[in-house]
N, C-alpha and C positions, 0 to 999 in steps of 0.2 A: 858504698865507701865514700867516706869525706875525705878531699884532698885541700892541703893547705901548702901554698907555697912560700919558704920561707928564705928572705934572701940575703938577712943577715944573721949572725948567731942572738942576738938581741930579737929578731921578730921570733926568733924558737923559742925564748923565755919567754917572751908577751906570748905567747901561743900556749906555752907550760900555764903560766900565772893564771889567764881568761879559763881553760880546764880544769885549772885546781877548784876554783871558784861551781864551778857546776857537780863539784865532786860528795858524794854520799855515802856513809857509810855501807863496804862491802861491794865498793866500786873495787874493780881489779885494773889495774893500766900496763897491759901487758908490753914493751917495748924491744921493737924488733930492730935492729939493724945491724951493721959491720962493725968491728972493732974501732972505736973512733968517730963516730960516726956523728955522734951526740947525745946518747940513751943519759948519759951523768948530766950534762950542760940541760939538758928536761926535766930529770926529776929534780935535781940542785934548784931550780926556779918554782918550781912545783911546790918544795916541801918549804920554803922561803916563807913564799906568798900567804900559807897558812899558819908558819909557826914563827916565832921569835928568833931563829938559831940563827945567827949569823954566818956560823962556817960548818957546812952540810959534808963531810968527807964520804967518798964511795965507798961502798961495802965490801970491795973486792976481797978484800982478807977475813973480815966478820963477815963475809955472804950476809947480814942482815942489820940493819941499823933502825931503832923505832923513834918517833918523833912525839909528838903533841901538842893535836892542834887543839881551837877550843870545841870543836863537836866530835871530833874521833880522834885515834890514833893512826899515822902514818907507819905502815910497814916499807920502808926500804930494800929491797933483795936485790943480791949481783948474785947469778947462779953458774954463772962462769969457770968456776972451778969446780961444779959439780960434774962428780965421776958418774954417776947414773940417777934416774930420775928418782927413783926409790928415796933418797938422800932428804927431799926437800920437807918429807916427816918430821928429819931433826931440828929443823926450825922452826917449828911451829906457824908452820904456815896455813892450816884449816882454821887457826885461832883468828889468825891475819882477815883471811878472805871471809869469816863470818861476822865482824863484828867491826873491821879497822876498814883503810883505804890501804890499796897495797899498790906500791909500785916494782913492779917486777923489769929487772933486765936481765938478757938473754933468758926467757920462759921459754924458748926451746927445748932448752932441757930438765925440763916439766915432764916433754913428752905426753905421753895420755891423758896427764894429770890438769893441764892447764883448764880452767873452767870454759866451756862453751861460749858461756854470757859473760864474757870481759869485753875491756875494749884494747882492741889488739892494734897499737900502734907500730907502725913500718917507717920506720924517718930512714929517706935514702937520700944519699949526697950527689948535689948537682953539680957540685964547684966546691972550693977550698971553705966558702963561709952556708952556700947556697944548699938549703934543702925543702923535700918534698917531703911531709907529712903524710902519712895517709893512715885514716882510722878507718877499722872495719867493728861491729857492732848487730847485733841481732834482734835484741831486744827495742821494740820501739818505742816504752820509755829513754832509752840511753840514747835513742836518736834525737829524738824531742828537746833532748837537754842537749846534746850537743850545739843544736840548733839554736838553742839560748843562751850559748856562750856570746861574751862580749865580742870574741873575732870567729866571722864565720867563714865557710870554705867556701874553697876558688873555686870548687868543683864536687856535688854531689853527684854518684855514679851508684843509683842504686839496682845495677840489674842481679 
């Protein structure tokens, strides 16, 4: 596990942005935490850094929003409203994880469905602006690249 500490909401975009930059087609960024937590204020910076949009709106209501960078496309998903994992068929999200970058919030409710090989991001809240990062990852290319992101972690835990 990489752990990143983040202690204002500005180092969580520099943190989003330095990730975007290492990112590859058919990279999954699965985003775990609370309601509020920050999963939007990550990808919002995420999807910035790669493409021209100026104003990135959550997908809460279209569960999906796709972007365009210049070496892939950005999948967006809020799965938040999804009633069961079955659901995430309808948005074409096999087309997403084979060919695009996808950032997923709440892939909890994926369920079974969530790829093995993503990188499963945990952003937990310290404080009002403070958070902890923590990516988990299997594949040790995805480590490697982690590793050659612009900011690196406070804390590699790989037992």
């Amino acid at each position: 596990m990489y752990i990143y500490n983040c202690n204002t909401q500005e180092e969580t975009q520099n943190l989003a942005r330095a990730l975007s930059e290492i990112s590859t087609s058919q990279d999954i960024w699965a985003l775990f935490g609370t309601l509020g937590v920050g999963k939007s204020v990550f990808s919002r910076a995420f999807i910035k850094n790669l493409t021209s949009i100026e104003e990135v709106p959550s997908p809460t209501f279209t569960l999906v929003q796709v972007y365009e960078a210049p070496s892939f496309d950005i999948y967006h998903y809020d799965l938040y409203r999804l009633k069961s994992a079955e659901e995430i068929w309808e948005l074409n999200i096999e087309e997403a994880f084979a060919q695009a970058v996808s950032l997923v919030e709440w892939p909890e409710k994926m369920g079974p469905y969530l790829p093995r090989d993503c990188f499963k991001v945990n952003i937990v809240s310290l404080s009002q602006d403070r958070r902890r990062i923590e990516i988990e990852v299997k594949s040790e290319k995805k480590k490697n690249r982690l590793l050659k992101a612009k900011i690196k972690p406070d804390i590699i835990d790989d037992k």
